[in-house]
C-alpha positions as protocol buffer text, in pm:
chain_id: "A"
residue {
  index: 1
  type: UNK
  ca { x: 17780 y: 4864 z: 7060 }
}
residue {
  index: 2
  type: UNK
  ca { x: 17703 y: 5200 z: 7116 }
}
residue {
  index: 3
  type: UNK
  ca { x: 17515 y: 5379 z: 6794 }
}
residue {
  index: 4
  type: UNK
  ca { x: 17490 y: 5083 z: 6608 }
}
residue {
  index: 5
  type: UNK
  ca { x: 17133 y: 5030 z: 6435 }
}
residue {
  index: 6
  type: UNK
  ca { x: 17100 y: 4747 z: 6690 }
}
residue {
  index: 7
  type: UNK
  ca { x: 17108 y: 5016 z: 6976 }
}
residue {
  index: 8
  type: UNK
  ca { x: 16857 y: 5194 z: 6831 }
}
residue {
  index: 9
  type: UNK
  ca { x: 16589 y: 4967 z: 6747 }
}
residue {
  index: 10
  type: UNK
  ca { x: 16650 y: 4820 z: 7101 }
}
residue {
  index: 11
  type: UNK
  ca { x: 16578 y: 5202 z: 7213 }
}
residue {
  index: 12
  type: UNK
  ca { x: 16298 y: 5210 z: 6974 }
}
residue {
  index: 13
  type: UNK
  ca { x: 16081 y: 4885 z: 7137 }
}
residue {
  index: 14
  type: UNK
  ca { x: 16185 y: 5027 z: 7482 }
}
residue {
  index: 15
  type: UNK
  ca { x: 15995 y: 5334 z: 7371 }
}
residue {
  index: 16
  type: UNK
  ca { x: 15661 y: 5118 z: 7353 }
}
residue {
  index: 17
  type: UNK
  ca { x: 15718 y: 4973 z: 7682 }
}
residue {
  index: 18
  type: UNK
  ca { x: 15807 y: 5286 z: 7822 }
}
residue {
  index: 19
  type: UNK
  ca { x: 15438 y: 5396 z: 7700 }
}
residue {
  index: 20
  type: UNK
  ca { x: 15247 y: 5106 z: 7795 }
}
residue {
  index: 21
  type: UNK
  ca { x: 15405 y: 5115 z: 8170 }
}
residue {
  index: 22
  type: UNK
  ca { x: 15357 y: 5511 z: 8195 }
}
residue {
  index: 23
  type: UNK
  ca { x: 14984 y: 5464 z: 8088 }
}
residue {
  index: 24
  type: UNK
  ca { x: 14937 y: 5194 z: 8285 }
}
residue {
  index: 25
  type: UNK
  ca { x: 15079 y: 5343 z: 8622 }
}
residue {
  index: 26
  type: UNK
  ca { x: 14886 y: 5665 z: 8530 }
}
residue {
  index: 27
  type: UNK
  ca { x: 14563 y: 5497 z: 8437 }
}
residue {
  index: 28
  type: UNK
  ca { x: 14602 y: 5323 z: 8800 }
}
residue {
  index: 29
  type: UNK
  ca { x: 14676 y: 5697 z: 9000 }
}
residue {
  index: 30
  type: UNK
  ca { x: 14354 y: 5811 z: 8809 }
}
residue {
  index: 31
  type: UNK
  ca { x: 14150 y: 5551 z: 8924 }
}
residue {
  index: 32
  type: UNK
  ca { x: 14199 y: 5606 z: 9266 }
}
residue {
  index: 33
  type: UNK
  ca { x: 14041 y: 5958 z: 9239 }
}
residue {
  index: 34
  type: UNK
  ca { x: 13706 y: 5984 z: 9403 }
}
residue {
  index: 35
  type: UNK
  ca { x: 13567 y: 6198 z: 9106 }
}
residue {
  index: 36
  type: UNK
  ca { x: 13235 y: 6022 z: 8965 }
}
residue {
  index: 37
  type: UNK
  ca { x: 13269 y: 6211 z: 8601 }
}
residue {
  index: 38
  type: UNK
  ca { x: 13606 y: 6051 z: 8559 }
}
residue {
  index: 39
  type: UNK
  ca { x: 13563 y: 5697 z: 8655 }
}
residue {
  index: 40
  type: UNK
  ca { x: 13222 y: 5754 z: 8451 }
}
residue {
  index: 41
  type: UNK
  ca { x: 13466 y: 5828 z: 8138 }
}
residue {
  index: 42
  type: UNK
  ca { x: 13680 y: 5623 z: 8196 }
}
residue {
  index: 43
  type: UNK
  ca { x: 13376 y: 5357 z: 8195 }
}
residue {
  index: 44
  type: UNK
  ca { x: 13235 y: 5470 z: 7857 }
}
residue {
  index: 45
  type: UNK
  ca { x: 13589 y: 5454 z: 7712 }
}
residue {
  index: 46
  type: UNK
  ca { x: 13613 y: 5113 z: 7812 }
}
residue {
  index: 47
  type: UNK
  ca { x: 13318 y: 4967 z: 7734 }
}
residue {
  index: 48
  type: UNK
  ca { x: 13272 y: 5147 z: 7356 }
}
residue {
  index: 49
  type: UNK
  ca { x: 13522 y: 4909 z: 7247 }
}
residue {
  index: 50
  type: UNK
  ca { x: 13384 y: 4594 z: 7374 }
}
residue {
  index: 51
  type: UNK
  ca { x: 13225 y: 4384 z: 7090 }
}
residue {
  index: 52
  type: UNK
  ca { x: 12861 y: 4481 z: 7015 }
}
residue {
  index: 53
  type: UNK
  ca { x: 12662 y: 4456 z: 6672 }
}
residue {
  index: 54
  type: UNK
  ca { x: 13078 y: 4627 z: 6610 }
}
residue {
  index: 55
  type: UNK
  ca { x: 13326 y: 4382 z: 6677 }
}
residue {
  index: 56
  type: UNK
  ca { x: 13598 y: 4465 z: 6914 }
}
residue {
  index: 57
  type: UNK
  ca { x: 13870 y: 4431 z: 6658 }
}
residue {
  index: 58
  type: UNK
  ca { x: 13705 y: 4650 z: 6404 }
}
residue {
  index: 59
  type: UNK
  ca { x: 13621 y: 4948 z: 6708 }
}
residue {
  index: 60
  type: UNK
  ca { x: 14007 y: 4908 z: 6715 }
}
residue {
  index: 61
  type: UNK
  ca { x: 14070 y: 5024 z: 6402 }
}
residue {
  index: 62
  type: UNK
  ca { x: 13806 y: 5269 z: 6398 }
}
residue {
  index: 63
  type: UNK
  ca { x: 14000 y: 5390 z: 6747 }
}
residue {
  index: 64
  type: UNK
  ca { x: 14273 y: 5391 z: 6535 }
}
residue {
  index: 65
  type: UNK
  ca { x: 14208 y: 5588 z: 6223 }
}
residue {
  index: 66
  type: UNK
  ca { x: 13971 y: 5808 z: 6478 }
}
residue {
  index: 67
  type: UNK
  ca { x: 14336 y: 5857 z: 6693 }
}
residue {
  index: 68
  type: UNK
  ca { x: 14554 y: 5962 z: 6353 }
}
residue {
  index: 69
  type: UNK
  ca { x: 14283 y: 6187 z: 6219 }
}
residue {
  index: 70
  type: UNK
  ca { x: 14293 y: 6352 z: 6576 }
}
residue {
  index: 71
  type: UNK
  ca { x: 14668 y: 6360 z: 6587 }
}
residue {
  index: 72
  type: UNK
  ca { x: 14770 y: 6196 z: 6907 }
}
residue {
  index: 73
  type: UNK
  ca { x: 15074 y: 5974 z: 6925 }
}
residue {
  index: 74
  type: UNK
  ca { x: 15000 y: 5828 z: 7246 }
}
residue {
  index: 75
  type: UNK
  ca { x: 14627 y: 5740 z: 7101 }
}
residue {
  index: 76
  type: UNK
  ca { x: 14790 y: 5597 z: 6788 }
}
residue {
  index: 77
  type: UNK
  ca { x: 15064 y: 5412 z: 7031 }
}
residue {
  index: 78
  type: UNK
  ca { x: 14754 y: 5277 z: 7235 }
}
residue {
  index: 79
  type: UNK
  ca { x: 14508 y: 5163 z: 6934 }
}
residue {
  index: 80
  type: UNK
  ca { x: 14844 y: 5003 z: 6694 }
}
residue {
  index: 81
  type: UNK
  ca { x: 14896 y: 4777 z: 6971 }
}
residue {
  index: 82
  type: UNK
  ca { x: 14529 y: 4681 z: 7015 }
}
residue {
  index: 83
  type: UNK
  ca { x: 14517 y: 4629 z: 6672 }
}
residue {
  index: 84
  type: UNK
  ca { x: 14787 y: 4383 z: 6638 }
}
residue {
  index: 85
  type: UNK
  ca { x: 14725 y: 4204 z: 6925 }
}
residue {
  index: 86
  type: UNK
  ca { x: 14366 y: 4172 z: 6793 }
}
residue {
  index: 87
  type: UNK
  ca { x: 14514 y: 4011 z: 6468 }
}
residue {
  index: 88
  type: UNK
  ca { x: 14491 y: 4295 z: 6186 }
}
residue {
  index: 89
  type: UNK
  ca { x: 14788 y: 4231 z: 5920 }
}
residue {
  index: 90
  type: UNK
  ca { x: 14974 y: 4495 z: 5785 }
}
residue {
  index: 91
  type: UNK
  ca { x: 14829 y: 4569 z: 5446 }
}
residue {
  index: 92
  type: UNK
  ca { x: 14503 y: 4604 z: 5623 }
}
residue {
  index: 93
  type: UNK
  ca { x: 14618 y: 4885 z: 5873 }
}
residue {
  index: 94
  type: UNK
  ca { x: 14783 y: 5037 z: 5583 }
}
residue {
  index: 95
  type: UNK
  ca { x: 14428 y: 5040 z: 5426 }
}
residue {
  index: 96
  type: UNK
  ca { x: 14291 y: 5211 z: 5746 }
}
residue {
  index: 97
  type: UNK
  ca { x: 14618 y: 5487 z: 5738 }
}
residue {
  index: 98
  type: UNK
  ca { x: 14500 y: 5557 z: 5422 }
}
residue {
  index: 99
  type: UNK
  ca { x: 14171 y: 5685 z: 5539 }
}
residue {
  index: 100
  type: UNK
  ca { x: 14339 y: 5861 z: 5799 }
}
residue {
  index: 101
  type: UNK
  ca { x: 14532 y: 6052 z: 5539 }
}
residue {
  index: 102
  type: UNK
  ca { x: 14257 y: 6081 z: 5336 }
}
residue {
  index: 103
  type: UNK
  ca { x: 14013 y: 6193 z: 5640 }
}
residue {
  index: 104
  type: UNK
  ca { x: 14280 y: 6408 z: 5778 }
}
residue {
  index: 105
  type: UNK
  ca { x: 14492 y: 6545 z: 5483 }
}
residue {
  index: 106
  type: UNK
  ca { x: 14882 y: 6624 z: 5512 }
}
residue {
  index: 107
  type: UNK
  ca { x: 14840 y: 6737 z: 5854 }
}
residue {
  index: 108
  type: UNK
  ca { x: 14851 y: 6388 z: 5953 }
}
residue {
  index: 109
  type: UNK
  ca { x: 15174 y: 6246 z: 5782 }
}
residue {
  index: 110
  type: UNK
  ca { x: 15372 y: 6312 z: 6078 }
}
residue {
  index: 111
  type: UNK
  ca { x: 15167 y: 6069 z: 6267 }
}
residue {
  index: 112
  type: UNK
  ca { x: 15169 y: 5817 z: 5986 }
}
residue {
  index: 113
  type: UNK
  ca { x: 15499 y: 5829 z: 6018 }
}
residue {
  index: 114
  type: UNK
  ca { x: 15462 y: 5825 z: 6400 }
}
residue {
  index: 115
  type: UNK
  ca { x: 15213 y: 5514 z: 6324 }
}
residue {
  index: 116
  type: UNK
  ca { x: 15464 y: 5326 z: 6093 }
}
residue {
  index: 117
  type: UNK
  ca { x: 15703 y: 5329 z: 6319 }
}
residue {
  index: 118
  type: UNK
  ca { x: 15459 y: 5171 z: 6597 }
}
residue {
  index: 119
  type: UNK
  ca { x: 15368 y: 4898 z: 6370 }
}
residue {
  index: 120
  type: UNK
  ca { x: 15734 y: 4812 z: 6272 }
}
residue {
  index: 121
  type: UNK
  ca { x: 15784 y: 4820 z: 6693 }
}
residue {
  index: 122
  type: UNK
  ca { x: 15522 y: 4575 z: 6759 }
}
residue {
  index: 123
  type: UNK
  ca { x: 15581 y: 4336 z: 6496 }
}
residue {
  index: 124
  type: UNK
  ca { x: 15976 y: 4321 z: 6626 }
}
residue {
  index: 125
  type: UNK
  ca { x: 15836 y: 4204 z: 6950 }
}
């Protein structure tokens, strides 16, 4: 079934795996470094989005309006998939691409576009 729209949305969730086993095999290789700064980061990163007076699903979506605003697809990959898997519904992360458009200006409608096509991913999944 080669070129069929099947094909490509099949190609299209691989592309999130693809991401979240790079990053994950990459995240491991940098934590093996011996560099005190990094792991230090890497820390910080970690626990900012822990829940606080901020819950941990709203630091998502912060993360994530922070991520289109900032322009990084891999960011936006990373932050989509917190955000669904931390229960925000569609209409509400539509709300937050908003801001990021709004924030941002048109710079940022190729990642909206880049972060509607996430979304669509990981609801398929």
């Amino acid at each position: 079934m080669q070129g069929t729209h099947y094909d490509e949305e099949y190609q299209m969730v691989d592309r999130l795996k693809e991401f979240e086993d790079y990053r994950n095999h990459m995240n491991e290789r940098i934590a093996e470094i011996d560099h005190l700064g990094i792991k230090r980061f890497f820390n910080l990163d970690t626990k900012a989005y822990e829940d606080g007076v901020i819950s941990a699903k709203n630091k998502e979506l912060l993360g994530l309006v922070a991520s289109m605003v900032l322009r990084c697809n891999d960011c936006i990959d990373y932050h989509i998939i917190q955000c669904v898997e931390a229960g925000w519904q569609d209409e509400e992360l539509h709300e937050a691409f908003n801001v990021a458009l709004v924030v941002g200006g048109s710079i940022v409608i190729p990642h909206l576009r880049h972060a509607m096509e996430t979304l669509d991913l990981c609801r398929r999944r």
